[in-house]
Phi, psi and omega in degrees: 000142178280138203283003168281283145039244137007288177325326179311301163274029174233162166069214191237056175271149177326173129306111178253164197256112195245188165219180154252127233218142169238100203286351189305298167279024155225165185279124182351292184313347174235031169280350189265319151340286150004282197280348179279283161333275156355308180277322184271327183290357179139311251269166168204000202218144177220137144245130194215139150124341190280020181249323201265052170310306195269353115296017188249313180243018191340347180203149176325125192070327179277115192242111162298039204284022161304329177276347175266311196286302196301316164329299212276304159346297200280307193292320182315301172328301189307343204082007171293164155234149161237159166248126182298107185252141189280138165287030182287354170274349184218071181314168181259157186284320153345306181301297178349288156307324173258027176195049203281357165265021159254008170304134167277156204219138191302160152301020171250341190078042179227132193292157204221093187281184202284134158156011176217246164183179214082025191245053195223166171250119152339316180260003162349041182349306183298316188269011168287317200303297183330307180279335131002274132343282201291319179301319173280356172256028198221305165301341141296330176274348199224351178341258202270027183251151204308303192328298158001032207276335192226185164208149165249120188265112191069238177187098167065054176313126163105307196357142158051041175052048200234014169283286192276133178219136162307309163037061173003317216261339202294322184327267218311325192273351185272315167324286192296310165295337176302295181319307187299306174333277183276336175068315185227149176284332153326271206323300188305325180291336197285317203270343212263331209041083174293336210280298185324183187018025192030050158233104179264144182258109155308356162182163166281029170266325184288314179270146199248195173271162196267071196239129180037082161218152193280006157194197196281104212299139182302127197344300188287331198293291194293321162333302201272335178292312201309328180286304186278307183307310152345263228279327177304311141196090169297313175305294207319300189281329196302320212257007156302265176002311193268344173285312232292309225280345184287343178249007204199089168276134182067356160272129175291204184214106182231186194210165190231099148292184182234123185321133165049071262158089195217040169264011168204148185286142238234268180346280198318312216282324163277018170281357158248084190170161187240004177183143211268117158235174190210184191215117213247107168218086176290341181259320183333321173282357222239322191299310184261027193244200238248341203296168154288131172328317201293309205281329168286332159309328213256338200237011174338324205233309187273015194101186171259180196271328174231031170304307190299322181285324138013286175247049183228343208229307178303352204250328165319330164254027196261353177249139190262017168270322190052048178250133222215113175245166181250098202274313195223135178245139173277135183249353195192203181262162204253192182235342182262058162245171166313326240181100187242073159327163165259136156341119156303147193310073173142353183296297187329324193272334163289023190234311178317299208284342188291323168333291172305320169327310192240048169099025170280134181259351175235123175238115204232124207268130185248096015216224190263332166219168160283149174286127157287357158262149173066183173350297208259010193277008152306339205268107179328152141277182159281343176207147172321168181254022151265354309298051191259164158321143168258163207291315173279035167255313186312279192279041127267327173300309192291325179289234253326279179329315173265330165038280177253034111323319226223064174252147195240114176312143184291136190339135200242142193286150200261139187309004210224043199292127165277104167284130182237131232204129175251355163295354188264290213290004175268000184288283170305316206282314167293351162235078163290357187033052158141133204292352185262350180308138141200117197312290178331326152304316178294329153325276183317301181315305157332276171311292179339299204272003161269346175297308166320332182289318189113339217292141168249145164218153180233126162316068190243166183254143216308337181291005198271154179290127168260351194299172177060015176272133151292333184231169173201131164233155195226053163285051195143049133253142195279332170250094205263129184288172181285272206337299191265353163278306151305011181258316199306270157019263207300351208268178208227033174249159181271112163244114190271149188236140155226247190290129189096344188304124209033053194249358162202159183292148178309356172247006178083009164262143173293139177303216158232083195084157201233119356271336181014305189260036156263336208254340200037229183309344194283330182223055205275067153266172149211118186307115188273322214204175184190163183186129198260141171287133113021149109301172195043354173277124139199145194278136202281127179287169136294124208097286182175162185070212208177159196245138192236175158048357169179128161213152187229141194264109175236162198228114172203183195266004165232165175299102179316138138301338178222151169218140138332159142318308163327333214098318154310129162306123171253313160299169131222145167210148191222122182035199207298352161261154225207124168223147187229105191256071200188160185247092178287183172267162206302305192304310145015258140338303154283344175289305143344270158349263183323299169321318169287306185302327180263022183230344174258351100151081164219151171300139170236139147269158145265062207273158193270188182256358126309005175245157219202142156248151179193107181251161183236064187074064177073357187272112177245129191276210267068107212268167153224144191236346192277172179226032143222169198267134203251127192267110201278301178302357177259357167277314188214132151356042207268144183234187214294108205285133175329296203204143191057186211237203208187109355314124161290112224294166154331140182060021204247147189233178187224161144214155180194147189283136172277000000 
């Protein structure tokens, strides 16, 4: 790792602050300004270049680097460092014409052409060899230049659903991976159960993706694609990497994922890679995700209270550095959701500060002006596309300013692991049994109510060292291995598990009782039956709350702990595991919750639901998510404060030593 670098999460260095800048799209002559600007608002780190194929390369073979040397010049001079983006997301139309089979091509098999960007297929031969090429001219050129700290490779893999692509070439390449799988077409038929409807396969040539079939393609089928799409590209970003590190030594390597997002396993892609970034738009998401009208009113300007953290804590853990950058952060309002609010006032700096909270060592703003032009030109900047300030300059200046009051040892694992598996949510979605099922949700819901708690989690995938957790929760997988079912067993964390959970095979089959033979004694239940509810149907617990969208009737040698009204078992537990057969309603659900947390010997809170905790190296944070202000001390345990007052205002954050 490079030692520019390197600092962002260690010792007791600051939060640094970056922007995303296209200097491609402005006139020269005010690039120095720019950069100028840039150094006095806080900023220090820029990423450029992931758009710019076609001024990079304007004709075949012909490579223009005067304006990117002169870019990265111009920024140096500032005192700037930049992170370098591979242009791969956006072949140039030359290529295009003269390689119209690297076009990703829809489930109908009809190509999904050049005029946006994504418009290329993973298994494409051709656009590897291209991309390739272009990584390897662009890491000679810039491999080893001081400035260099990082590299980002391509932009937001799947965007605009572009992870499965229908294709003559993904056909030829999902075939050949079925072979390497299974090896003989017998295995494939068996695991796959062809015998049903009578499609049985006579070789692996014959099968095709599972696409414009007259109802729904079999199950194992769309699994195992779901799998191969997956793995194209994991190869993809993989072989960027291995050009960057062979040319460019000591730089890292990130990727800017995406909110709510599972059309490729993250956890594969970041095993190449040194730190994880993601691209942070809390209202965009707030707008077009699952919530209730009331809860998208109440939280309009400021987001849900734990989408960002959410995915500050899975991504965080997708690296085996487990180091976490904010590649493009939202600064204003955006252009593509149904609905584009403006930030409530003070929200930017709480999304910066929350970052840090929870192990970001870079937080970087997307972007440095609005475009007057093209696809985005709705999407705010740091500064207007007059170029005077936009509203979110003030406050990158104030976290810049305040910063280092708030310096933190470095991050500590959190008592609380949540597993998350993107092979369960392919899973859930393709046999959801029933329209209230959404995987993404049950999850989320799950962290909400421990978040709810007052609770720090760290986000992992079911292969991770769990030792030294107190709680471990699982909501929701479906494939559970020999391996992690006896770390589960075995382990000395209180683990709640909940509905579905070892409920099929690695091949997409039901066991023969449910989860019984994964957990065997440890969890001697069994699933008979399962039903999915309505809205609005939910069956009344003992006590309070309720079970609504999924309930299941088990059978075991021990006594629930919760029961239905009815009388049916909901809970079960047995010695330190704990199963929940069932979708409760959210209070529920934290009662549930709360009970396993306090059998795992951890402080439980009660936070209203605009209010957010978070600690980092000794640091304890405070979020307000509300759009009035909250007597932060009738919530938590508060010391003498870092930063911010108490009450706390709307948008407003706090710190204070533990």
């Amino acid at each position: 790792m490079a030692a520019g670098v390197k600092t962002v999460e260690g010792g007791l260095a600051p939060l640094r602050l970056g922007v995303c800048y296209y200097p491609e799209q402005w006139p020269e002559a005010g690039w120095a300004g720019d950069a100028r600007r840039m150094r006095a608002m806080g900023l220090s780190v820029v990423r450029i270049g992931e758009f710019a194929w076609s001024r990079i390369e304007p004709e075949p073979g012909r490579f223009d680097w005067g304006w990117l040397d002169r870019a990265i010049a111009t920024l140096t001079a500032a005192g700037l460092q930049v992170i370098l983006g591979t242009p791969t997301a956006t072949p140039p139309k030359w290529l295009v014409d003269a390689h119209p089979d690297i076009l990703p091509c829809d489930a109908q098999g009809q190509p999904r052409r050049f005029g946006s960007r994504r418009h290329y297929c993973f298994s494409s031969d051709t656009y590897r060899r291209e991309s390739d090429r272009i990584v390897t001219a662009l890491v000679a050129r810039y491999g080893e230049h001081p400035a260099v700290i990082a590299w980002q490779t391509d932009n937001e893999y799947g965007c605009h659903d572009t992870v499965e692509s229908f294709s003559p070439a993904a056909t030829v390449a999902f075939r050949a991976w079925l072979e390497r799988r299974y090896r003989d077409i017998d295995a494939l038929n068996t695991a796959w159960g062809t015998v049903f409807w009578s499609g049985e396969y006579r070789g692996f040539a014959a099968v095709d993706p599972p696409a414009a079939t007259v109802t729904e393609a079999n199950p194992a089928h769309r699994l195992d694609w779901r799998r191969f799409s997956s793995d194209q590209v994991v190869a993809f970003n993989a072989r960027a990497a291995a050009i960057i590190r062979a040319g460019s030594p000591g730089r890292d390597v990130a990727h800017n994922f995406m909110g709510f997002f599972t059309g490729f396993d993250h956890h594969a892609v970041g095993r190449d890679l040194d730190a994880a970034g993601w691209d942070s738009y809390p209202l965009g998401f707030l707008d077009g995700g699952w919530d209730d009208a009331a809860t998208k009113r109440r939280f309009l300007r400021q987001g849900h209270p734990d989408f960002a953290a959410f995915h500050h804590d899975l991504y965080r853990g997708c690296t085996p550095s487990q180091r976490l950058w904010v590649l493009e952060q939202q600064p204003g309002p955006v252009n593509w959701a149904a609905h584009n609010p403006a930030p409530l006032p003070g929200m930017v700096r709480l999304w910066t500060w929350e970052a840090w909270a929870h192990g970001a060592g870079l937080v970087s703003y997307f972007r440095w002006r609005q475009a007057p032009f093209g696809q985005e030109q709705m999407h705010a900047g740091l500064l207007r596309p007059d170029s005077e300030d936009g509203p979110a300059a003030a406050e990158v200046r104030a976290v810049a300013a305040e910063r280092a009051a708030v310096q933190v040892e470095p991050a500590v694992r959190a008592p609380v692991a949540l597993l998350f598996s993107y092979e369960a949510q392919w899973v859930l979605d393709i046999q959801p049994q029933g329209r209230g099922w959404r995987a993404l949700e049950q999850v989320f819901g799950w962290y909400t109510a421990l978040r709810g708690l007052g609770l720090d989690v760290d986000i992992v995938s079911p292969d991770a060292d769990l030792l030294g957790y107190r709680l471990i929760v699982a909501p929701s997988l479906p494939v559970v291995s020999e391996a992690l079912a006896a770390t589960l067993a075995a382990s000395e964390a209180v683990v709640l598990l909940g509905p579905r959970t070892a409920s099929r095979t690695a091949d997409f089959q039901l066991p023969l009782g449910l989860p019984r033979p994964a957990f065997g004694d440890a969890l001697p239940i069994r699933v008979t039956r399962v039903e999915s509810l309505p809205r609005g149907v939910v069956e009344p617990v003992e006590g309070s709350g309720g079970v609504e969208r999924w309930l299941e009737q088990v059978e075991g040698e021990i006594e629930p702990s919760l029961r239905l009204e009815n009388g049916a078992g909901l809970v079960w537990r047995h010695r330190r595991l704990r199963y929940v057969a069932g979708w409760p309603t959210p209070d529920l659900l934290v009662r549930i919750v709360r009970e396993a947390v306090e059998e795992a010997g951890l402080a439980v809170l009660s936070l209203p639901p605009g209010l957010r905790l978070r600690s980092r190296g000794g640091v304890r944070f405070a979020f307000n998510y509300e759009a009035t202000p909250i007597a932060l001390s009738a919530h938590a345990d508060v010391g003498e404060l870092l930063l911010g007052s108490d009450p706390l205002p709307a948008g407003g954050v706090a710190a204070w030593r533990t």
